[in-house]
MDTraj code that builds the backbone (N, CA, C; nanometers):
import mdtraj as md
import numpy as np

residues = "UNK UNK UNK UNK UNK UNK UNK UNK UNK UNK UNK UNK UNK UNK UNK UNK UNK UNK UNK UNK UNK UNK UNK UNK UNK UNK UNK UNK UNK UNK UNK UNK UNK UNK UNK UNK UNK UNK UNK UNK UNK UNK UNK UNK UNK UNK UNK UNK UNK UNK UNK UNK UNK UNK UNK UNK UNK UNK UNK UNK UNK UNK UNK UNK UNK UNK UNK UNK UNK UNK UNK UNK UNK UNK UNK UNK UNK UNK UNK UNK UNK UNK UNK UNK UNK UNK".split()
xyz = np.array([
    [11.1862, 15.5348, 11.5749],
    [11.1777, 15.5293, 11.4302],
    [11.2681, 15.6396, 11.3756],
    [11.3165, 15.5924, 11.3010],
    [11.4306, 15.7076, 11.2045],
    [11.3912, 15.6820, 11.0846],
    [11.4511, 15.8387, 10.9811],
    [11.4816, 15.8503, 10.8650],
    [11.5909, 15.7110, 10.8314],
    [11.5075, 15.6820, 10.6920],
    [11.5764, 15.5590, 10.6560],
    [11.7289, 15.6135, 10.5909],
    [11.8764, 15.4937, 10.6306],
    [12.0048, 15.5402, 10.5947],
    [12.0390, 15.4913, 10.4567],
    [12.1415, 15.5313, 10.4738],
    [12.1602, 15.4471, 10.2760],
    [12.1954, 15.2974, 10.3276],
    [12.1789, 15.2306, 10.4101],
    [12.1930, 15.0649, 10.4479],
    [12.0320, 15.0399, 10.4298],
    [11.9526, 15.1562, 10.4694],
    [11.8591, 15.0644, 10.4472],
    [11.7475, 15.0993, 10.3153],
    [11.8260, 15.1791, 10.2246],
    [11.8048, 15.2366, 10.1339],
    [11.8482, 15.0976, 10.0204],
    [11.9535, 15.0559, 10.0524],
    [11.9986, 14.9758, 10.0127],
    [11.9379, 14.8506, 9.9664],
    [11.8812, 14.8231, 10.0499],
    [11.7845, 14.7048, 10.0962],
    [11.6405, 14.6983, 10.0423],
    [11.6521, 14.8516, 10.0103],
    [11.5236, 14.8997, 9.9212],
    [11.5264, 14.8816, 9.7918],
    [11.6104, 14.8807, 9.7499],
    [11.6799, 14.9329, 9.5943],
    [11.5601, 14.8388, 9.5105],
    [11.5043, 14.7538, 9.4942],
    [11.4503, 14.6971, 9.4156],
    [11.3142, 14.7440, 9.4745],
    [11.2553, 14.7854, 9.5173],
    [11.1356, 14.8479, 9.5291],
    [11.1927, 15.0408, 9.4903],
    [11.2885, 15.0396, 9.5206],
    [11.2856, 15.1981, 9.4594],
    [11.3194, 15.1862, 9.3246],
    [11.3339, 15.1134, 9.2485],
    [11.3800, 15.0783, 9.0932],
    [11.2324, 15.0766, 9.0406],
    [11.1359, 14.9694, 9.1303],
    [10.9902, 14.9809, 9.0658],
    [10.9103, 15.1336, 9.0418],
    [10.9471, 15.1782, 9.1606],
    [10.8784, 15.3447, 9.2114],
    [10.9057, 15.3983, 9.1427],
    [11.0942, 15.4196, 9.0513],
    [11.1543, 15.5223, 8.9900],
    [11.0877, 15.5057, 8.8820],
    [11.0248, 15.3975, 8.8226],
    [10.9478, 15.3614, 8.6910],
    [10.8170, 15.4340, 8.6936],
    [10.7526, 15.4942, 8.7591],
    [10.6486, 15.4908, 8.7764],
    [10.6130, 15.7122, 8.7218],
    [10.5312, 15.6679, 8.5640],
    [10.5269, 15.8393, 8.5771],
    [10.4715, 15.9205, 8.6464],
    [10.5715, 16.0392, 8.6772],
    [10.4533, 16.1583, 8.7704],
    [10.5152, 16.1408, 8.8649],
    [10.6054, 16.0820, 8.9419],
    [10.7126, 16.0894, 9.0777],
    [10.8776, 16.0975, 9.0342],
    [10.8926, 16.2055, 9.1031],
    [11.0250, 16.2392, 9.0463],
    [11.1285, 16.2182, 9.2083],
    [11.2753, 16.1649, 9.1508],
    [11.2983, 16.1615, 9.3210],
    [11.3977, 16.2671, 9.3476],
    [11.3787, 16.3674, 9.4358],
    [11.4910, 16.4300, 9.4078],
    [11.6307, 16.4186, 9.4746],
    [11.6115, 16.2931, 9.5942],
    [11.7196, 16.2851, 9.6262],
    [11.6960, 16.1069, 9.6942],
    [11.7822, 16.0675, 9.7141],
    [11.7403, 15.8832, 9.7257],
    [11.6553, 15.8456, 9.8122],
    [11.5166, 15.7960, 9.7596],
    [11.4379, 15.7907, 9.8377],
    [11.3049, 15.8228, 9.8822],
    [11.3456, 15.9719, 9.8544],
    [11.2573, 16.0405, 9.8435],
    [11.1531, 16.0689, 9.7772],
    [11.0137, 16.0676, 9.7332],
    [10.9652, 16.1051, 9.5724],
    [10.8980, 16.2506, 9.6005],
    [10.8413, 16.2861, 9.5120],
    [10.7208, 16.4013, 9.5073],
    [10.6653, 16.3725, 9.4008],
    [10.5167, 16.4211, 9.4057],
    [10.4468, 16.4463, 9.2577],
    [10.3493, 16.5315, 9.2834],
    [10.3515, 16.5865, 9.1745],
    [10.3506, 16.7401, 9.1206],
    [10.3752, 16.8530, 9.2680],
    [10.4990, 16.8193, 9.2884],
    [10.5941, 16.9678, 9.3554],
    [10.5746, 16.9247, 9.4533],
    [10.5146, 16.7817, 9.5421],
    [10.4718, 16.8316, 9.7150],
    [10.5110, 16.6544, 9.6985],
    [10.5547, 16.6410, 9.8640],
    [10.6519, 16.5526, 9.9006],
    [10.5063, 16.4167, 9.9239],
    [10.5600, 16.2977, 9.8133],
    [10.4789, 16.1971, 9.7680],
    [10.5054, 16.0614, 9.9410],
    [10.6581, 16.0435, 9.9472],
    [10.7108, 15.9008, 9.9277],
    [10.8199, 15.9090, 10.0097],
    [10.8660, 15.8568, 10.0989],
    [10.9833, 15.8362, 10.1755],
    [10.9697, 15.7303, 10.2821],
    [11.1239, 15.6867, 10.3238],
    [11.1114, 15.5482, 10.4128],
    [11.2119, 15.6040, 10.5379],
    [11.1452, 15.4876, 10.6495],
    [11.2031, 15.4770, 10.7658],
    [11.2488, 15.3209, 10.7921],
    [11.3632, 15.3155, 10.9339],
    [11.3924, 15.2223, 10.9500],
    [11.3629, 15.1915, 11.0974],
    [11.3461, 15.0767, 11.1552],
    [11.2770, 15.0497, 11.2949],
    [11.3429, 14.9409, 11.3563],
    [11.4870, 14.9278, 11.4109],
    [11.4949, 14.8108, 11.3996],
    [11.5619, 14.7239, 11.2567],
    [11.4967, 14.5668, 11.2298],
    [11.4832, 14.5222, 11.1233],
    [11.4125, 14.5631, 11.0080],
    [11.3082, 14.6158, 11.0849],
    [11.1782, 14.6300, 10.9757],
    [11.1914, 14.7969, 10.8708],
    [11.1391, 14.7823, 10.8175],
    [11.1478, 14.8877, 10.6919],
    [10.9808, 14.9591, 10.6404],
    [11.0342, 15.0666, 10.6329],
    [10.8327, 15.1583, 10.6064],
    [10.8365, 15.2258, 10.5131],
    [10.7092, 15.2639, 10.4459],
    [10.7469, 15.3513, 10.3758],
    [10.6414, 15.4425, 10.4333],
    [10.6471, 15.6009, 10.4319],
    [10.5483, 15.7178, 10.4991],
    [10.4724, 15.7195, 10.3098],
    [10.3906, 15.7361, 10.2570],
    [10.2758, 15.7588, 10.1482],
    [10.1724, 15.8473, 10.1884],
    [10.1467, 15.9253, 10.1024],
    [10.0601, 16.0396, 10.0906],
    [9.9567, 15.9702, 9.9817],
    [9.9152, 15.8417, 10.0104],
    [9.8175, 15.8289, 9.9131],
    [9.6497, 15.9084, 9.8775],
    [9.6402, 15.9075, 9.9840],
    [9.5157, 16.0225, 9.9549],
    [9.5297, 16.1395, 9.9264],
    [9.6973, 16.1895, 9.9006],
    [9.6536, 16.3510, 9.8924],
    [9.6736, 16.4331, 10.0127],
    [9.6342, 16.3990, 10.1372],
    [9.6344, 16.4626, 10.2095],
    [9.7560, 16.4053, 10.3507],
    [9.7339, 16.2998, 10.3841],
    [9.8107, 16.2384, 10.4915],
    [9.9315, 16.1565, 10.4655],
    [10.0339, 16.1296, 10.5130],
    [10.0740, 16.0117, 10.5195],
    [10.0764, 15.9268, 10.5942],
    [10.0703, 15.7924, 10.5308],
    [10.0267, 15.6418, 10.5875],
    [10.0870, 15.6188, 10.5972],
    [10.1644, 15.5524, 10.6671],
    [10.2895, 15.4334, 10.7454],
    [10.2736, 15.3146, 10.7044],
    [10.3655, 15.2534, 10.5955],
    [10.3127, 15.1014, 10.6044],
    [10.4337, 15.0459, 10.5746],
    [10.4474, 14.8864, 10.6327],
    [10.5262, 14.8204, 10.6331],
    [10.5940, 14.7571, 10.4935],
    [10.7310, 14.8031, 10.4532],
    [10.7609, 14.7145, 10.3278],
    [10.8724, 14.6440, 10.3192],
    [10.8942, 14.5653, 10.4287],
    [10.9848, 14.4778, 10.4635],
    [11.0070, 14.3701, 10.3579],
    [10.8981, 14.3069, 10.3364],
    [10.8446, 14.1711, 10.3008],
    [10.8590, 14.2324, 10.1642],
    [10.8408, 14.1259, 10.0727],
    [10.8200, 14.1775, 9.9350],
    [10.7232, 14.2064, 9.8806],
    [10.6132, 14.0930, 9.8997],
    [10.4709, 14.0924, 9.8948],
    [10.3972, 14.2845, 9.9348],
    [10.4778, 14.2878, 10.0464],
    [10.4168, 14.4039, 10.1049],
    [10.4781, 14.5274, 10.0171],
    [10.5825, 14.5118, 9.9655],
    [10.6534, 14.6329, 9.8509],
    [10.5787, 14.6373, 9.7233],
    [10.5537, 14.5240, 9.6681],
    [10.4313, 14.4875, 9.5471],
    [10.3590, 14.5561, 9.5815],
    [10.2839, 14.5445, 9.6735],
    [10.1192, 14.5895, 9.7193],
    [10.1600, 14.7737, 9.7492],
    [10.2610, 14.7807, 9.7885],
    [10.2619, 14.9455, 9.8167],
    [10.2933, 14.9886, 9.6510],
    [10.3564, 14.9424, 9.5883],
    [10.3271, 14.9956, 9.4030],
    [10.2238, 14.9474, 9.3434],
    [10.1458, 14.8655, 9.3292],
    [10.0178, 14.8621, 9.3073],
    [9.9706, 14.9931, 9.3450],
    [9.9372, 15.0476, 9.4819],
    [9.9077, 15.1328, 9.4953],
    [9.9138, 15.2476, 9.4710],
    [10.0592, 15.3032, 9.4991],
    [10.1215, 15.4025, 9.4046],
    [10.0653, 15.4282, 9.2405],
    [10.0423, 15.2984, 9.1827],
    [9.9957, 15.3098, 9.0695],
    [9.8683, 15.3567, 9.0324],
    [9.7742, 15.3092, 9.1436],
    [9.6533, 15.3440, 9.1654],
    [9.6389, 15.5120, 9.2078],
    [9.6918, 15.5155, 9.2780],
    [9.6913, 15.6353, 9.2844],
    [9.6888, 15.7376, 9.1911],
    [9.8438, 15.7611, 9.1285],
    [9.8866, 15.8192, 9.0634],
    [9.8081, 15.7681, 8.9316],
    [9.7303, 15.7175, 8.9365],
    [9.6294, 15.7034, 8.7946],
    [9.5425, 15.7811, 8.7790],
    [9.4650, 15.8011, 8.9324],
    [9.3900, 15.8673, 8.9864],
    [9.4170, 16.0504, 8.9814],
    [9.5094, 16.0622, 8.9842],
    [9.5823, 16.2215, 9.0118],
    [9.5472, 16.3017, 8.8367],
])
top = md.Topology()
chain = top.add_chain()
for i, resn in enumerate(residues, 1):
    res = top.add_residue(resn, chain, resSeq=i)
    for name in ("N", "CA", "C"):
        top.add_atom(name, md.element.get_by_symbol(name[0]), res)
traj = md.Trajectory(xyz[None], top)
């Protein structure tokens, strides 16, 4: 597993367009997010498949798959949830 490249950053772009919308995550460099000062949001590449690492609780980050689209929806849903929560 690797840090995701700008090919597969690329490939992201419409799920990082949703994320960049989203208040309270700032990115400071492509890809990347934080909210409030501590590192939120970032992706890896595996192969075909595509992840994103999430700190949704606050404390850990979760690994989850956002290849699919369905599965990029459902990881901003969450994000949203979250960050509602915060």
């Amino acid at each position: 597993m690797r840090h995701a490249n700008d090919a597969d950053l690329d490939r992201l772009e419409p799920l990082l367009g949703r994320v960049r919308d989203i208040d309270g995550l700032k990115e400071p460099r492509r890809g990347n997010f934080v909210h409030r000062s501590r590192a939120f949001l970032h992706f890896h590449g595996d192969g075909d498949r595509l992840y994103a690492d999430v700190r949704l609780d606050g404390v850990e980050f979760a690994r989850r798959d956002v290849t699919e689209s369905a599965e990029q929806a459902a990881l901003v849903a969450d994000i949203r949830a979250c960050i509602g929560r915060a």
